[in-house]
N, C-alpha and C positions, 0 to 999 in steps of 0.2 A: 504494500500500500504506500500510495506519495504522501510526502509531506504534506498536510492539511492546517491552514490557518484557522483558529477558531476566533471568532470576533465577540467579544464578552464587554458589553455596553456596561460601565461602572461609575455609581454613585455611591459612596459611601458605604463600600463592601468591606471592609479590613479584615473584618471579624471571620468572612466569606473564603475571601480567597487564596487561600495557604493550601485549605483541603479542594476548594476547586483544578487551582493549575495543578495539586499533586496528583488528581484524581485523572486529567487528560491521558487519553493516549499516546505510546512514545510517537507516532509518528505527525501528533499535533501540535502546531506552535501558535502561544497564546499571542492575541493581539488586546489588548485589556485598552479600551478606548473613556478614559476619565470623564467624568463629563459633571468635572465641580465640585471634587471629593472633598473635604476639610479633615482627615481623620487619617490621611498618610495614605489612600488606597493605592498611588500609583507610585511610591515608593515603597512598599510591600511587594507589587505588582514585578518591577523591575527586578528586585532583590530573589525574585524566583523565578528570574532568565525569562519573563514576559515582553514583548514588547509592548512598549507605554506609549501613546498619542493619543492628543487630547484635543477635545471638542469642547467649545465655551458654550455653543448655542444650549438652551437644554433641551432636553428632549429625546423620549428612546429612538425616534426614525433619526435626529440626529448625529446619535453616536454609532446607531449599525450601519448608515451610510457612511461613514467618514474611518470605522472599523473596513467595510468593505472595500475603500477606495485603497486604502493601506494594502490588502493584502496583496500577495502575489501568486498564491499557489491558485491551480489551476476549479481545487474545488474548493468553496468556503462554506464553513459551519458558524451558526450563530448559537451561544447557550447564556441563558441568565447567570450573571456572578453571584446570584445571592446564595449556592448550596443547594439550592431548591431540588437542582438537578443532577442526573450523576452523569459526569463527562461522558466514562464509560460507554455509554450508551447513543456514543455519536457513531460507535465503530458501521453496525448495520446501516444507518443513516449513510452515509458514505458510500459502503459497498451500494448501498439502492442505486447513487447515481452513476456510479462507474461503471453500473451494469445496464442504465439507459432511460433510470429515471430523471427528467429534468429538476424534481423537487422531490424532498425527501421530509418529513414531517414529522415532529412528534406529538402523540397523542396521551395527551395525560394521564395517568393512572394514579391518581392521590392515595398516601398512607394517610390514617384516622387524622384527621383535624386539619389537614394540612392544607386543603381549598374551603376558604372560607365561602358559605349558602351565595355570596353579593355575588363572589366574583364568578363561580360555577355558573350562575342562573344567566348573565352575562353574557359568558362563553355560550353555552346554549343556544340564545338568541341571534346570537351573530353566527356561529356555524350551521344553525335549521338555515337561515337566509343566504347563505351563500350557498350549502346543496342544493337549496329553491333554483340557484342560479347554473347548475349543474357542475357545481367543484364540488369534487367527493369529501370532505373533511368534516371532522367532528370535535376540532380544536382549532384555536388561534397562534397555531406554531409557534411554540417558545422557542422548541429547540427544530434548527431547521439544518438543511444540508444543498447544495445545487454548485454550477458553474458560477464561475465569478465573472465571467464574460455575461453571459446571457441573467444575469440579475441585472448588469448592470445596462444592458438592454431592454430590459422592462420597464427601464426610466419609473421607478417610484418616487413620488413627489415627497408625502407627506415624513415630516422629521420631526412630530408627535407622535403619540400612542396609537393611530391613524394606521402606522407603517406597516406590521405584520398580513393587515387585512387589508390593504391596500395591494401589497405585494400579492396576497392570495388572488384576489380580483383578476389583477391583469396577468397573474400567469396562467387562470382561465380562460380566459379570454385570448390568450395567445396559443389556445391550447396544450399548454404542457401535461405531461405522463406525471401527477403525482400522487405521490405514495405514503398512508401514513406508517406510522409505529408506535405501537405502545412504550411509555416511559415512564418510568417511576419521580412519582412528583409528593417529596416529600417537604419537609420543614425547613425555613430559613436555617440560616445560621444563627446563631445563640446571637442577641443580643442586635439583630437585624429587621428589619419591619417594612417588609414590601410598600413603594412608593404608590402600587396599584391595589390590589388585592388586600393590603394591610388595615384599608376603612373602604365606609361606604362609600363616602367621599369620595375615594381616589378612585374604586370603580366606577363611579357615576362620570368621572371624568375620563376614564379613558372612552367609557362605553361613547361618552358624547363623540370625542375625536373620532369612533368609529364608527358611527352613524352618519357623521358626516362626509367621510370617504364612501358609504354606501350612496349617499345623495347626487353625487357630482354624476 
């Protein structure tokens, strides 16, 4: 398997990301995209042979766009910094698209407690409406895997919480072959608190961003 960039959009992970980049595969190289940390996240990040670039704008489409611009390797992976998720489980992601999937996806599978009713109910709503729209998927890709060329031919606009289901949109729409997989979606890191899913608040807000991306 090639070297594989994985693009890890970070706010204020410290606590996160020791066991995330330990947890990668060897043949993945972390790109840890800051995006305003006050807590040391991206000299932690460095200090364990990550690459560190940093994005002022805020915003998650902003950091995994400006993550993606970075990379170089021919396939790039996106996964949350917060622990949530286990790198591990990028490896089948990967194989999916070397074998001819244009998108490779993961589908959450939460341990007890660990998706809060706001943000599950959410998720639901927005993946019933894009099957509506004939994309197969039953999550809003946390963890994702595809070409770095052809993302970056999908021209994704938005650089809010907008961007995962935006991205879903037009790589229906351009027909792509994709694929999901189940992933194990456990618990922050100790002493971490999701920006989205952590209140109702911050669900209400991403849902809006992506409501709005269904609108245009």
């Amino acid at each position: 398997m090639e070297r594989t960039d994985v693009v890890l959009p970070c706010l204020d992970e410290a606590a996160a990301l020791p066991s995330v980049l330990a947890g990668l595969p060897g043949h993945c190289q972390a790109i840890v995209v800051d995006n305003g940390s006050t807590d040391g996240s991206p000299d932690i990040a460095a200090g364990l042979g990550a690459k560190v670039v940093h994005e002022p704008r805020r915003g998650y489409g902003a950091a995994v766009h400006t993550g993606l611009e970075h990379a170089t390797s021919e396939i790039v992976c996106f996964l949350d910094a917060d622990g949530s998720l286990d790198p591990r489980e990028l490896v089948p992601l990967v194989e999916a698209v070397e074998s001819g999937a244009d998108l490779a996806a993961g589908r959450r599978v939460p341990t007890s407690g660990a998706w809060p009713w706001h943000a599950r109910a959410g998720n639901v709503v927005l993946a019933t409406l894009l099957r509506r729209q004939g994309i197969p998927v039953h999550d809003i890709a946390p963890m994702r895997a595809a070409r770095r060329t052809s993302l970056l031919d999908l021209d994704v606009t938005d650089r809010a919480f907008g961007y995962p289901l935006e991205l879903l949109i037009k790589a229906g729409r351009a027909g792509w072959r994709i694929e999901e997989f189940d992933v194990t979606y456990g618990p922050r890191a100790a002493g971490t608190r999701s920006k989205v899913s952590g209140s109702v608040r911050g669900t209400a807000r991403a849902v809006r961003d992506m409501i709005g991306v269904l609108r245009r």
